[in-house]
N, C-alpha and C positions, 0 to 999 in steps of 0.2 A: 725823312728823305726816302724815297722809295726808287731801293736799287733793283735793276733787273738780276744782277749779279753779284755779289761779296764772299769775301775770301777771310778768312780770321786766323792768322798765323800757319798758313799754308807754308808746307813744308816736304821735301826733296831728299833722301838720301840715296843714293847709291853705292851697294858694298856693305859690307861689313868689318866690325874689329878696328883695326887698324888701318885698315883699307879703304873704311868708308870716307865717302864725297860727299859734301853737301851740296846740293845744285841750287839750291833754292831754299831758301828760311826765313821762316817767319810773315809770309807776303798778306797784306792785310787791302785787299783790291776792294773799290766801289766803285762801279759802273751802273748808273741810271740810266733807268728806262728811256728809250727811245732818242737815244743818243749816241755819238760815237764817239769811243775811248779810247787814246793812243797809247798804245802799249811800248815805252822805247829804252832801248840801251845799248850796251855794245855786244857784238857778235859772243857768244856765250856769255852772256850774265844772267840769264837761268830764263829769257821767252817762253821762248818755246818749252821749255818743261812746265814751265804753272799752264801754259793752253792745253798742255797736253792732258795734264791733269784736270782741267775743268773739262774735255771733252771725253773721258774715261777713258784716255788709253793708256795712261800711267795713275798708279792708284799712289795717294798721299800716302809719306809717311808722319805726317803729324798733318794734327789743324782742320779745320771744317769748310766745306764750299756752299752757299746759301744762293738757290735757283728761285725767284720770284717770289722771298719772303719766306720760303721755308728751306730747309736742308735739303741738299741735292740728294737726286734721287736715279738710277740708271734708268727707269723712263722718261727722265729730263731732256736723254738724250736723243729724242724724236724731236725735241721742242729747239734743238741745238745744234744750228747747222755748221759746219763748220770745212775751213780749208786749208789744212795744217802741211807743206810739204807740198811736192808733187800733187795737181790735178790725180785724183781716182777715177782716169777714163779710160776703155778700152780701143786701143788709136786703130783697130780693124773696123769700129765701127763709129755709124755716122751720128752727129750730136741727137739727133732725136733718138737713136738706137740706144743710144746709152742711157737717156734720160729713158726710155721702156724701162730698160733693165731696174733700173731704181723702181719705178713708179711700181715695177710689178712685184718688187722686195719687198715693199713697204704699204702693197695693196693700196695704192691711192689713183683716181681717175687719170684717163688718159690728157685729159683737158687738162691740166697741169702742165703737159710738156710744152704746148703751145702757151701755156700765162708765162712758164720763167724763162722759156725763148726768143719771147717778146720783150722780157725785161731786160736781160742780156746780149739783147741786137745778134743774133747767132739765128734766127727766122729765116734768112737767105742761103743758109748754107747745102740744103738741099742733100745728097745722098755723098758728100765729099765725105772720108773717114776722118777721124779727127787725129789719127798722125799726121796729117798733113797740114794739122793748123797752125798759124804762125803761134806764139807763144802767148801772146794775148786774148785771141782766143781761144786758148786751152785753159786760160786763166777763166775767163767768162764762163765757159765749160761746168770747170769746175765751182764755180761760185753757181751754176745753175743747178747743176745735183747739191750743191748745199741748201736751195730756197726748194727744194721740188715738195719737203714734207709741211711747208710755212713755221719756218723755225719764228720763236720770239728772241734769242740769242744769235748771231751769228758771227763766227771767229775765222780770222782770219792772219795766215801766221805768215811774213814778208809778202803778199800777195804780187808785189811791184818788181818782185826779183826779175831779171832777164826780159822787162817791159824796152820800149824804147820811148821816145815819149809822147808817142802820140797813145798806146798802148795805158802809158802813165795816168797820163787826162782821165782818158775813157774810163778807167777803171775808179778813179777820184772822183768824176760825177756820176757815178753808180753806186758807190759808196757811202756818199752823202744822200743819194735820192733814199736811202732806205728806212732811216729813222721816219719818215714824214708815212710811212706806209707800217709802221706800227713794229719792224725790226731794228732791236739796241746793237750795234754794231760794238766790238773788239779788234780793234785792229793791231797788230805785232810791225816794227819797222825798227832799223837802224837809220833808215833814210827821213832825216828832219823836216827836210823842206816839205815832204808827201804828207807828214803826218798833221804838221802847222795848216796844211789847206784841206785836214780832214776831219781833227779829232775837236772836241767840243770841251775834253778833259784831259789831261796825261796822268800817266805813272810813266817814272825811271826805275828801270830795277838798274842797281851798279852792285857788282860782287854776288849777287843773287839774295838779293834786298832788296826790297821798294824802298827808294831813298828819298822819295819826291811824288806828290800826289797833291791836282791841283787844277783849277779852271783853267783854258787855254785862253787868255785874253789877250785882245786886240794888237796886232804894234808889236806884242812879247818877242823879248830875240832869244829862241828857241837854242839857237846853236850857244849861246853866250852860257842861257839854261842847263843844257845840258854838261855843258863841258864840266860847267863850275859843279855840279852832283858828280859825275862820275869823280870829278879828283878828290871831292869829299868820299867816294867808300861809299858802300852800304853800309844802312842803319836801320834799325827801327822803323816803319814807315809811319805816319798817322797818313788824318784824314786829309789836310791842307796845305800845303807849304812844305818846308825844309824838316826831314827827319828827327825825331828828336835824338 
C-alpha cells in the first residue's frame, strides 16, 4: 500500500516525573496517497497534538513519522501545507498581500497568487483587508497560504469551526476537489456529519489512542461508529477495523 503519510507508535508527553501527561500514545496513522483521511474524536483526545507533530511544531516524544515512503524529514515541511488553529493572516492586509508575503518567504513566483486564489474563489476580493472577511473566507485564506508552495500533504485541524453552512459546503467541495489534483488531504473534525461527506478513510483517536482505523464505506452510520469506539477507550490501533 503506498501511504503518503504513517505514523508508528507516535507518542506525546507533557511534563515530567510525576507530572507527566500523556496526550497521545502509541498512534499508529495510514493515510494514502491522494485521498482524504478523517481524523475524528472528542474535543481533547490528543487531534490536534499528533497534527501538530506531523507538521513540526511539537516534536515526538517516542515513535517515528514516515513522509512519502521514507522518515520524515524538516524539509518535508515545504512539501506540508497545513492549517492548524487560527488562519496565519495579516487582517491589515488584503488577501493577495498576504499571499506576496508568503510567496516572497519562500521565493516562489508571483503567479502562484493568482493559481490558489482561483482555487479558493477569493479572486474577487480586490484590495478589501482580510479583517474584514467573513469567517469563511479567512478559512479559504488560509487554506490558500497552505497550497501557495504545492504541498503533497495538506492538514487541516477543525477547518469547519465557526463556518455557517453555506461556508460548510464551500469548504467540503474544496476539500474533496483536491485529491483529484495530486494533494492527499488530512482532515481533523469532531463534526461527523462533515467528515462522512469528506473523508475516503477514518481514524478515531479516543483517550489519545487510535482506537478505530478503517474504509469509510457507503450507508456507514458514522454517529452509531463513533460513539460505540469512544465508549470502548483507547487501544492499540491496527490497520483495519476495531483496536485490538
Amino acid at each position: 500500500m503506498a501511504y503518503m503519510l504513517e505514523t508508528r507508535g507516535l507518542t506525546k508527553r507533557f511534563g515530567r516525573g510525576a507530572d507527566a501527561r500523556c496526550a497521545v500514545a502509541d498512534v499508529d496513522l495510514h493515510v494514502e496517497r491522494d485521498r482524504v483521511y478523517g481524523l475524528l474524536g472528542p474535543n481533547g483526545a490528543g487531534k490536534s497534538t499528533t497534527l501538530k507533530m506531523i507538521c513540526g511544531m511539537l516534536r515526538p516524544t517516542a515513535g517515528e513519522i514516515a513522509f512519502d515512503g521514507r522518515p520524515w524529514r524538516r524539509e518535508d515541511l515545504y512539501r506540508i501545507g497545513s492549517l492548524i488553529e487560527e488562519p496565519p493572516i495579516y487582517p491589515n492586509l488584503s488577501a493577495r498581500e498576504n499571499l506576496r508575503v508568503r510567496t516572497t518567504l519562500l521565493g516562489l513566483p508571483e503567479e502562484r497568487i493568482d493559481e490558489v486564489l482561483a482555487v479558493v474563489d477569493l479572486e474577487g476580493t480586490g484590495r478589501k483587508h482580510a479583517g474584514r472577511f467573513s469567517m469563511g473566507m479567512r478559512q479559504r485564506l488560509g487554506i490558500a497560504l497552505a497550497l501557495v508552495a504545492r504541498p503533497r500533504l495538506l492538514i487541516l485541524d477543525e477547518p469547519t469551526n465557526g463556518l455557517d453552512p453555506i461556508g460548510i459546503e464551500e469548504l467540503r467541495d474544496l476539500v474533496r476537489s483536491f485529491p483529484a489534483h495530486g494533494i492527499t488531504v488530512l482532515v481533523s473534525s469532531h463534526i461527523l456529519s462533515e467528515v462522512g461527506q469528506m473523508a475516503d478513510r477514518i481514524g478515531i483517536i479516543a483517550d489519545g489512542r487510535l482506537a478505530y482505523e478503517d474504509e469509510l464505506r457507503p450507508g456507514e452510520d458514522l454517529e452509531r461508529l463513533f460513539m460505540d469506539v469512544c465508549r470502548r477507550g483507547g487501544g492499540r490501533g491496527r490497520t483495519r477495523g476495531w483496536a485490538a
